[in-house]
TIDRENSE-54347 format. One line per 8 residues: their letters; for each residue y, z, x of N, C-alpha, C. Coordinates in nm, 3 decimals. Example, Ala and Ser with C-alpha at 12.3 -4.5 7.8 and 13.67 -1.06 7.14 Angstrom:
as) -0.569 0.780 1.319 -0.450 0.780 1.230 -0.330 0.780 1.320 | -0.225 0.708 1.285 -0.106 0.714 1.367 0.003 0.787 1.290;
//
This chain:
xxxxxxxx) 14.910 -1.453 -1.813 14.877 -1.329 -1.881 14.988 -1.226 -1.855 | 15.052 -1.126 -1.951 15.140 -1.072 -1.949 15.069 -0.971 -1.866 | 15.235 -0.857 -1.807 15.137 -0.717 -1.746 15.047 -0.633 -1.873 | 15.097 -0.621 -1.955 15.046 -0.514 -2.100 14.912 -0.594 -2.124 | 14.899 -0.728 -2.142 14.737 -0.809 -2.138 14.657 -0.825 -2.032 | 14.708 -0.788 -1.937 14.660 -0.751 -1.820 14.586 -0.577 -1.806 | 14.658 -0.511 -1.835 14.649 -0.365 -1.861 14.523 -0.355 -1.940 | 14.548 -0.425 -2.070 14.456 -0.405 -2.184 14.330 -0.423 -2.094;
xxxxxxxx) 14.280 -0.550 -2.068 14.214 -0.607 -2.000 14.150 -0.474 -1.943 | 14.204 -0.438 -1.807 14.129 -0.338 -1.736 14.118 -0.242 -1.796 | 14.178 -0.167 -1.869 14.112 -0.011 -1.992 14.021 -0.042 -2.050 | 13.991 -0.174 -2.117 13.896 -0.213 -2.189 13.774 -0.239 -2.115 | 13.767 -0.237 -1.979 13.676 -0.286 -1.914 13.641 -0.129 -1.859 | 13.763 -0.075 -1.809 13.721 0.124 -1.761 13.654 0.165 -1.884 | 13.695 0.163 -2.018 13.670 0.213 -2.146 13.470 0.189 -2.126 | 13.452 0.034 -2.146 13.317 -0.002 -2.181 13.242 0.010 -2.067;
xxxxxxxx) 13.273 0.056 -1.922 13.218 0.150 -1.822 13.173 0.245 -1.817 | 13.273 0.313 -1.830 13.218 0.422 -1.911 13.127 0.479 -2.037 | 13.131 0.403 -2.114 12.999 0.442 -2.251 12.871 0.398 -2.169 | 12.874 0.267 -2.102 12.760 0.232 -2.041 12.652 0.335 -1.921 | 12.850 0.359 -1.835 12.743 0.498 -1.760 12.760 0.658 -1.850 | 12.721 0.656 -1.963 12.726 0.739 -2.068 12.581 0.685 -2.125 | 12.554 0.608 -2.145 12.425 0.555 -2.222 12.441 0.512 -2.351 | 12.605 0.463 -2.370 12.607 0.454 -2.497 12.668 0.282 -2.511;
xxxxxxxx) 12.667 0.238 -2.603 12.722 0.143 -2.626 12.874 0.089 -2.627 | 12.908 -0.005 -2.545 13.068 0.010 -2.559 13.135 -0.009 -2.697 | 13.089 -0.085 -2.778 13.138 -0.081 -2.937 13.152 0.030 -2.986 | 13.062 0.146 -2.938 13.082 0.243 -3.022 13.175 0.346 -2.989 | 13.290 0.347 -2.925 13.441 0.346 -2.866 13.533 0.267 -2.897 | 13.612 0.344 -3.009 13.773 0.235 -3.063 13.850 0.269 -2.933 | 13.892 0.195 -2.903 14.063 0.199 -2.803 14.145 0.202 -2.907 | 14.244 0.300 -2.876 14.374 0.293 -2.999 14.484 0.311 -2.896;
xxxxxxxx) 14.551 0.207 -2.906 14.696 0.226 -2.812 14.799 0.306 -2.844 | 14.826 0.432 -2.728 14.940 0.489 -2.830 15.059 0.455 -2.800 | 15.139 0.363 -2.912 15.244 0.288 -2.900 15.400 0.375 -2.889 | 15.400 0.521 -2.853 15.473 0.605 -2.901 15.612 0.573 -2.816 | 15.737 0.534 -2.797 15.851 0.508 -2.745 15.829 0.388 -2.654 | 15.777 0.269 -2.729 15.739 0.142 -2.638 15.805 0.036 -2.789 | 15.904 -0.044 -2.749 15.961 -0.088 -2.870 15.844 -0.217 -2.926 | 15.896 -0.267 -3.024 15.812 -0.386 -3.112 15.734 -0.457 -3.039;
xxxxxxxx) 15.845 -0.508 -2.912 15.782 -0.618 -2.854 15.665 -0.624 -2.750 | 15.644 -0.473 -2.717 15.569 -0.447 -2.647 15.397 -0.417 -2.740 | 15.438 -0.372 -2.844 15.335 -0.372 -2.953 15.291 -0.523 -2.991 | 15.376 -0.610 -3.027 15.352 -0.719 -3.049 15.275 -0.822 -2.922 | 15.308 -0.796 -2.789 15.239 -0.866 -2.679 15.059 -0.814 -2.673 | 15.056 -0.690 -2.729 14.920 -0.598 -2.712 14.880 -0.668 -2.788 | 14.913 -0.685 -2.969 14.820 -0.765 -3.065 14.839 -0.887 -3.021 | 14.901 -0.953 -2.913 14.836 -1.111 -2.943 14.741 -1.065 -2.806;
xxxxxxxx) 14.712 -0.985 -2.765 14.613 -0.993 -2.664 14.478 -0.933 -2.695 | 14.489 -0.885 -2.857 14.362 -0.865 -2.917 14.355 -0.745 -2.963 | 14.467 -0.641 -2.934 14.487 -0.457 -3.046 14.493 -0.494 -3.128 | 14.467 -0.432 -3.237 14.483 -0.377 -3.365 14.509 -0.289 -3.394 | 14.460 -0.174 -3.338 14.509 -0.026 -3.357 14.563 0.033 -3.213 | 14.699 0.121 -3.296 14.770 0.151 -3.251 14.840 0.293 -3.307 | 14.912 0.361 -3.209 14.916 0.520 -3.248 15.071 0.511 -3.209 | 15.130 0.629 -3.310 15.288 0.654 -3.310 15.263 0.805 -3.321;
xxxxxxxx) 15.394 0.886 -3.270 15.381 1.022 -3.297 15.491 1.003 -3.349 | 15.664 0.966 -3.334 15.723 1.009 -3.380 15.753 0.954 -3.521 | 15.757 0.998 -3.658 15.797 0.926 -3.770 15.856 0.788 -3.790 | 16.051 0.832 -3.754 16.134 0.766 -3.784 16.143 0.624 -3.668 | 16.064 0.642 -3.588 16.037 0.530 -3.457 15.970 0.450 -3.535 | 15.858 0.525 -3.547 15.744 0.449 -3.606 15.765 0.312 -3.784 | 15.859 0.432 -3.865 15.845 0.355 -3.947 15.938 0.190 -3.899 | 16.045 0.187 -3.807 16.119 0.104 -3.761 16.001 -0.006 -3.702;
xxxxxxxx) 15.910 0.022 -3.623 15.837 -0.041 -3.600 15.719 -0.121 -3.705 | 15.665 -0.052 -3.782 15.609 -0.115 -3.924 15.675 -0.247 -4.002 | 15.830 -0.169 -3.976 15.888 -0.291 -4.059 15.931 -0.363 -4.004 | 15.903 -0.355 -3.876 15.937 -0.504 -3.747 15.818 -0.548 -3.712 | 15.703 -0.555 -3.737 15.549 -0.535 -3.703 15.492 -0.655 -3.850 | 15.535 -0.597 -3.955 15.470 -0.562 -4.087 15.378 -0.741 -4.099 | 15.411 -0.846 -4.047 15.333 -0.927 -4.065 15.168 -0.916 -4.004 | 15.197 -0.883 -3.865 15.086 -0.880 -3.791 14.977 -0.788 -3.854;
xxxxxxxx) 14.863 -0.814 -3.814 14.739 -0.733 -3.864 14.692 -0.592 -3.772 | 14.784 -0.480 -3.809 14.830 -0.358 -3.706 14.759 -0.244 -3.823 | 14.630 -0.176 -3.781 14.599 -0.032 -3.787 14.683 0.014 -3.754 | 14.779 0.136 -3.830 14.857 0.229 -3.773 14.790 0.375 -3.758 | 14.764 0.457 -3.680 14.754 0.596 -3.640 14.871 0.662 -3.618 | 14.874 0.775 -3.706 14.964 0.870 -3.672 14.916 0.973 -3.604 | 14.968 1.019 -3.486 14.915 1.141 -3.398 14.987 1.207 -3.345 | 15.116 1.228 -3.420 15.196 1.363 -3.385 15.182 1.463 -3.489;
xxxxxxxx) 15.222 1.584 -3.417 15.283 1.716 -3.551 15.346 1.652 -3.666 | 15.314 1.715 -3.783 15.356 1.644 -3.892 15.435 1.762 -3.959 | 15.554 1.769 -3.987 15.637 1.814 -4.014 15.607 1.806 -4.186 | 15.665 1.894 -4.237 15.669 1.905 -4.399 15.679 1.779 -4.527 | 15.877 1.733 -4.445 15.928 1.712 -4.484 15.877 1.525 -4.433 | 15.801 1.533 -4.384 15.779 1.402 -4.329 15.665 1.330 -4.388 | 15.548 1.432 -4.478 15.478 1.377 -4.537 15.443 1.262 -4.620 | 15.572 1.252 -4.690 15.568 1.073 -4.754 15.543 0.989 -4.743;
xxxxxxxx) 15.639 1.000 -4.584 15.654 0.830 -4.506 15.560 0.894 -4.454 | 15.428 0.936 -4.387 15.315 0.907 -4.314 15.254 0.861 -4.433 | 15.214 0.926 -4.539 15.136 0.904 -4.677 15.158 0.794 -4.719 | 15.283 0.732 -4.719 15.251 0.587 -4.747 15.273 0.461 -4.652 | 15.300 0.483 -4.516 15.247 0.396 -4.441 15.164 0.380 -4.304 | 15.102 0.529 -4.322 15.011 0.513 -4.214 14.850 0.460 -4.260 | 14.785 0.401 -4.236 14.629 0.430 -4.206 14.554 0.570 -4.197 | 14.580 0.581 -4.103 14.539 0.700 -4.049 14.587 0.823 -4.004;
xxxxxxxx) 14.542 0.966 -3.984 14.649 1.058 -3.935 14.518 1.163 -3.880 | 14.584 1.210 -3.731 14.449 1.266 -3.648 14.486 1.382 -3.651 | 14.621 1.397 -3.719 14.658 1.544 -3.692 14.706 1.639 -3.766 | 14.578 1.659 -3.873 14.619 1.757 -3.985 14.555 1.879 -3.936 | 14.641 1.971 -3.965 14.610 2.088 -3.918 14.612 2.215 -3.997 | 14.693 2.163 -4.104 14.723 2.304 -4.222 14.632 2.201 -4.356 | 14.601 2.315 -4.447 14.579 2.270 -4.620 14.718 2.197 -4.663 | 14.814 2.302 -4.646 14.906 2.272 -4.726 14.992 2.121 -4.660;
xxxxxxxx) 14.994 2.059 -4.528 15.016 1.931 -4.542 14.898 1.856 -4.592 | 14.771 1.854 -4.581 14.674 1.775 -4.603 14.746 1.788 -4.746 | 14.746 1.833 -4.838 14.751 1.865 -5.000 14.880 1.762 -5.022 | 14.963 1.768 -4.939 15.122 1.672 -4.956 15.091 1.533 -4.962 | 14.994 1.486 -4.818 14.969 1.365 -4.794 14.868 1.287 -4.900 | 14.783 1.372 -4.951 14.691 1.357 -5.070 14.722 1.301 -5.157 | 14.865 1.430 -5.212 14.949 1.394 -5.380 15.042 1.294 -5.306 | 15.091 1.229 -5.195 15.202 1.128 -5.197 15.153 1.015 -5.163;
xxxxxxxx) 15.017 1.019 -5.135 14.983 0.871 -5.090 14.977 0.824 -5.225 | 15.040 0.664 -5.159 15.052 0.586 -5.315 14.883 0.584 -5.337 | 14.881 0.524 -5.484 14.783 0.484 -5.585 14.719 0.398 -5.547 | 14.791 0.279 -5.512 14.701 0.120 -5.479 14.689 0.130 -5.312 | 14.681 0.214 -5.247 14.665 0.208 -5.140 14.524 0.270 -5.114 | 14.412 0.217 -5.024 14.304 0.328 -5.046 14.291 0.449 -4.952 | 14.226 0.549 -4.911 14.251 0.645 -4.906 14.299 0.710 -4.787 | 14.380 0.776 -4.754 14.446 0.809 -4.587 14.320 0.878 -4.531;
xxxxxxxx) 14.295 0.826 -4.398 14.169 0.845 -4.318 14.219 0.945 -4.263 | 14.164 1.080 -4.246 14.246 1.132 -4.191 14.125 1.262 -4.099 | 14.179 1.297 -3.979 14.104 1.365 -3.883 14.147 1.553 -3.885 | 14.099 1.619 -3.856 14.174 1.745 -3.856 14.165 1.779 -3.653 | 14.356 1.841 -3.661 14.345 1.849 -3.514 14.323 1.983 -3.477 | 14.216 2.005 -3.377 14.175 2.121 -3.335 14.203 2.194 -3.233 | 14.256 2.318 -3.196 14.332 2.335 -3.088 14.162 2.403 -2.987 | 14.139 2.341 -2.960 13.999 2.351 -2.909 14.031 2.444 -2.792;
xxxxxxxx) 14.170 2.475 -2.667 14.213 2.538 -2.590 14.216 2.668 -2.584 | 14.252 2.654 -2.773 14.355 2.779 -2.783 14.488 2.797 -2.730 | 14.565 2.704 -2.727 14.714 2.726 -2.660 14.785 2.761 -2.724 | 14.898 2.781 -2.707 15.005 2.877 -2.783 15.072 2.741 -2.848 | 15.074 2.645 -2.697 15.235 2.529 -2.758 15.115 2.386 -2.837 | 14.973 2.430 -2.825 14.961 2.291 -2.901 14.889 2.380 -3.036 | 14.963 2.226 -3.128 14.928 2.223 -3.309 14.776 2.227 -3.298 | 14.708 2.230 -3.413 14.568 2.227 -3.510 14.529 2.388 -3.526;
xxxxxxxx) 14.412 2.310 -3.624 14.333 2.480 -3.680 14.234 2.533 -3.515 | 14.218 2.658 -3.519 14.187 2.725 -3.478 14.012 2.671 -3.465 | 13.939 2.692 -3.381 13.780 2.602 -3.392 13.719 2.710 -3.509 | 13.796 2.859 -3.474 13.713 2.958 -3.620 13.737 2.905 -3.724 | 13.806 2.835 -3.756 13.870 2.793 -3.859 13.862 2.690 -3.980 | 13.796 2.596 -3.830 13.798 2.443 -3.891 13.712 2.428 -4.023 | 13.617 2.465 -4.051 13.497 2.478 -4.124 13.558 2.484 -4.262 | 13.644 2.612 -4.260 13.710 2.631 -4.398 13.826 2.519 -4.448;
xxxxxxxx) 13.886 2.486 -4.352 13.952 2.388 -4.345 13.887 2.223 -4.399 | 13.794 2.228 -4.345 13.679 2.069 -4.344 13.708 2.055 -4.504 | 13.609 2.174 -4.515 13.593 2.197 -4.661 13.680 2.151 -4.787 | 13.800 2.218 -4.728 13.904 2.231 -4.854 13.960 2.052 -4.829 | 13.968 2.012 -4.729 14.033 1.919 -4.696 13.955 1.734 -4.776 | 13.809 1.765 -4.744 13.709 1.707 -4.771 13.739 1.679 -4.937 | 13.787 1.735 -5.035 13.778 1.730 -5.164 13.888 1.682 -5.239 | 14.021 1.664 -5.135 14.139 1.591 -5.199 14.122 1.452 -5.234;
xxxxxxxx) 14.163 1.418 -5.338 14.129 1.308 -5.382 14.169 1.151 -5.290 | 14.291 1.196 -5.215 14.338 1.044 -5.191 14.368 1.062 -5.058 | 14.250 1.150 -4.979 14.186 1.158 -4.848 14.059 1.129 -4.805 | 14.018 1.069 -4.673 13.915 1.062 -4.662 13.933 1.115 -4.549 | 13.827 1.233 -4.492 13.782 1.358 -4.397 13.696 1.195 -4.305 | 13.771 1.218 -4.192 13.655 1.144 -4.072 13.614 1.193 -4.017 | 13.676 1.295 -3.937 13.634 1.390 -3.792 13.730 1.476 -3.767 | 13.723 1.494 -3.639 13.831 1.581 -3.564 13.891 1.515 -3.438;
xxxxxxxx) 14.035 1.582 -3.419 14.104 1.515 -3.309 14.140 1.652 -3.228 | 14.146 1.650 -3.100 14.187 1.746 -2.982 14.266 1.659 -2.854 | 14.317 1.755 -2.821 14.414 1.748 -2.679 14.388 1.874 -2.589 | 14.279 1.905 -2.535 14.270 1.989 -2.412 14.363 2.004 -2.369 | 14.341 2.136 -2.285 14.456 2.194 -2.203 14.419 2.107 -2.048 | 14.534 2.038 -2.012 14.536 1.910 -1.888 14.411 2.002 -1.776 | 14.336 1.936 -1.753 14.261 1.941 -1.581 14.200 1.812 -1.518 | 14.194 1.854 -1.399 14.153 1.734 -1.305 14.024 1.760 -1.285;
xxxxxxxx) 13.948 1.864 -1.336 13.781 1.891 -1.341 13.713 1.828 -1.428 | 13.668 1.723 -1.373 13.571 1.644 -1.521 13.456 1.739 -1.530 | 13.423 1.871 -1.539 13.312 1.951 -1.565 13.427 2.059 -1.664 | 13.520 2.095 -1.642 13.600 2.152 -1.777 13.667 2.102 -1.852 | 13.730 1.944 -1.850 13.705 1.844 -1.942 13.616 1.817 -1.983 | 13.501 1.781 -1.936 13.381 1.769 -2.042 13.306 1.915 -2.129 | 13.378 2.006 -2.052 13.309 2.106 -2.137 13.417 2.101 -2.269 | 13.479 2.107 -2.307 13.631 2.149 -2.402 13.593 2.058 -2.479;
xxxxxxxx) 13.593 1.874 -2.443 13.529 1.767 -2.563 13.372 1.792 -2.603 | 13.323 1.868 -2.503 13.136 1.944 -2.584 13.195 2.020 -2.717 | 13.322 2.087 -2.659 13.256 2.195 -2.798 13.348 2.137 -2.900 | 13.407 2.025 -2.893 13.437 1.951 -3.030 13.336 1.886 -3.113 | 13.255 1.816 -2.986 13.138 1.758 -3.070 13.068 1.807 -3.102 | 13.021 1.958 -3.074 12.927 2.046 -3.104 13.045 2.128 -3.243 | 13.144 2.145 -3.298 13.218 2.179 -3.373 13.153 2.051 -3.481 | 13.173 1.917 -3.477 13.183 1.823 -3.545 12.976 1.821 -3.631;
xxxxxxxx) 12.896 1.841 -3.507 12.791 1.879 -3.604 12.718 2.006 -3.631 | 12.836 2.088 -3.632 12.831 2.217 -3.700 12.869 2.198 -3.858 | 12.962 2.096 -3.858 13.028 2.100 -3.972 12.890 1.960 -4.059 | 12.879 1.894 -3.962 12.802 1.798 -4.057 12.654 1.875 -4.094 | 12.623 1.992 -4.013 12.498 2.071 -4.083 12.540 2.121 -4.208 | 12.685 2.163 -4.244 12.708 2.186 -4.369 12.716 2.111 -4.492 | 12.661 1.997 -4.449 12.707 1.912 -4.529 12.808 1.791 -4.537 | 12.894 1.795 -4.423 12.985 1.720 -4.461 12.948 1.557 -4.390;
xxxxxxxx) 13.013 1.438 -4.368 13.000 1.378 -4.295 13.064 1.303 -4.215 | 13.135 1.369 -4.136 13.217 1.353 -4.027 13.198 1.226 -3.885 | 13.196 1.132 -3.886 13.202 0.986 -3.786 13.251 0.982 -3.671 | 13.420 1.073 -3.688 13.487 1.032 -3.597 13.502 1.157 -3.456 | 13.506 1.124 -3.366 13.592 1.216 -3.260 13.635 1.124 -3.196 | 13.832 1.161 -3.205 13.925 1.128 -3.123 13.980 1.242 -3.007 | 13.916 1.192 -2.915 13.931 1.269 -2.833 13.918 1.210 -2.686 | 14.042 1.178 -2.566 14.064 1.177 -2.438 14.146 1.059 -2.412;
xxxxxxxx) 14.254 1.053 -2.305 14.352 1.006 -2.315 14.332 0.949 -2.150 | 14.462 0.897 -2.095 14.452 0.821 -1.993 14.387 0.860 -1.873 | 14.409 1.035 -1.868 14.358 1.069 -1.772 14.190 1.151 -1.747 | 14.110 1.134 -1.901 14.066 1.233 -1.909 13.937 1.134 -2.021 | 13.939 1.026 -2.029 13.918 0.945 -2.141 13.726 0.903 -2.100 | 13.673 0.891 -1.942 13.593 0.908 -1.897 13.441 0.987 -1.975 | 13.556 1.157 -1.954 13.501 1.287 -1.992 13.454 1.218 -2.153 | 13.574 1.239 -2.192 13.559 1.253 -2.344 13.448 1.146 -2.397;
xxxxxxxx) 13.432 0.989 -2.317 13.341 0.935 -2.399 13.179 0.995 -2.309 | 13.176 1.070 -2.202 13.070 1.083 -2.221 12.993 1.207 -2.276 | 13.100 1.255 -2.364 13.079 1.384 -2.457 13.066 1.294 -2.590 | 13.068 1.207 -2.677 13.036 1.147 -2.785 13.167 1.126 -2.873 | 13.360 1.088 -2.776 13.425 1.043 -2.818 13.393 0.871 -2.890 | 13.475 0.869 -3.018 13.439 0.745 -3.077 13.557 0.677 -3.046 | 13.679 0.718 -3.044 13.819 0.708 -3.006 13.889 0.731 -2.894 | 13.919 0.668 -2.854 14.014 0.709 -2.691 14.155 0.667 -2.724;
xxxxxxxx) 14.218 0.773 -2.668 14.409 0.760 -2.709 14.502 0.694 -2.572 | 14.504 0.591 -2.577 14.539 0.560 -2.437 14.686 0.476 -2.436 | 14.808 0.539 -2.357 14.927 0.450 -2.345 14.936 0.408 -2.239 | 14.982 0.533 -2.137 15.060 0.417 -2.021 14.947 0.364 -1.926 | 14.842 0.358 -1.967 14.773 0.303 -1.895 14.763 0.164 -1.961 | 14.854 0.155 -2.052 14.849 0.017 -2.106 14.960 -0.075 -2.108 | 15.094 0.010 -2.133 15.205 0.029 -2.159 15.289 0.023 -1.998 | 15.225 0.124 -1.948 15.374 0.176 -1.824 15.400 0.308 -1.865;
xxxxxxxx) 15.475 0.384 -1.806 15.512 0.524 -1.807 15.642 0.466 -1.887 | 15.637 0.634 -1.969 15.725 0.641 -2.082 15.861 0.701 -2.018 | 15.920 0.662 -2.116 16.081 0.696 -2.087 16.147 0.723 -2.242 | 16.141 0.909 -2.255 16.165 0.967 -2.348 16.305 1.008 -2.386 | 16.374 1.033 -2.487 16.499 1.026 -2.500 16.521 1.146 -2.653 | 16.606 1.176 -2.621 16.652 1.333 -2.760 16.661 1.250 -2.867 | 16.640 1.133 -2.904 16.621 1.063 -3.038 16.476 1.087 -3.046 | 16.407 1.102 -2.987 16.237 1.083 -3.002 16.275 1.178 -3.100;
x) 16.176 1.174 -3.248 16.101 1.260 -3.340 16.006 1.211 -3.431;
//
């Protein structure tokens, strides 16, 4: 067994620990690996050890990887800032995208996703903190946002995605993923119907599923610690 199928192995086993001492079912928790500056082959050892989904932040990495990937049977997630000019290439080869945060990219990714493709799943990211340096709508916000977002044609509205501001208090980590999920059926009293929360990562992933995460974002706990470089974007 490789180290990365090895890795998998134990997250998947911390992962379905956790829902259990949560009261919830471990199925009802995706693991999504985030594959973000870990080359092909390390993606490729994860799917023969049973991933499917998998997360990129930076674009131009990512699409390199798709088209070194493109046989295997790979969910792609996009979960970085999405830049303007970058809308295309997410629109036509991601799956998914957790991190819309304005109308006016949701509206790009909408009109550029191809035709025969069906519809980009897509999450809105919420700066649930309030921080200055992280992206999404505002939690006042989201609602109006849901809304407008909910009605583009060649989107489909799942949920919401967050990144707390880092702590080692699983009582203010779990409070920060409360008020996403309590955000998420605020919005489904309006009507909408929202499935997903992606929300908690290697260190913090515990909290989040026993707040009613459906998604956990997890790398180097799968991967190894990253090793970032001024090409990353």
């Amino acid at each position: 067994m490789t180290t990365i199928a090895s890795n998998l192995q134990a997250v998947r086993a911390a992962v379905a620990a956790a829902a259990t001492e949560a009261g919830r079912a471990p199925d009802e928790v995706s693991l999504l690996a985030v594959s973000k500056t870990f080359a092909p082959d390390a993606i490729r050892e994860a799917c023969q050890a049973g991933q499917t989904r998998f997360a990129e932040s930076y674009v131009q990495e990512a699409l390199h990887k798709i088209a070194a990937l493109h046989e295997l049977p790979i969910e792609w997630h996009f979960i970085g800032p999405i830049q303007g000019n970058k809308t295309r290439a997410i629109a036509e080869h991601f799956d998914w995208v957790h991190s819309v945060g304005r109308l006016k990219i949701a509206e790009r990714l909408s009109a550029q996703r191809p035709a025969h493709l069906s519809p980009l799943q897509v999450c809105l990211q919420v700066n649930i903190s309030n921080e200055d340096s992280k992206s999404g709508v505002s939690p006042g916000e989201a609602a109006h946002l849901a809304m407008a977002v909910a009605q583009l044609p060649h989107l489909k509205l799942r949920g919401l995605m967050a990144i707390p501001e880092p702590s080692d208090d699983i009582h203010v980590q779990r409070g920060a993923f409360a008020q996403l999920r309590e955000l998420r059926e605020q919005l489904n009293r309006q009507g909408l119907q929202l499935d997903t929360l992606s929300m908690g990562m290697s260190h913090d992933f515990a909290a989040a599923i026993a707040e009613g995460a459906t998604m956990v974002r997890i790398g180097s706990a799968i991967f190894g610690a990253r090793i970032y470089s001024e090409k990353d974007n």
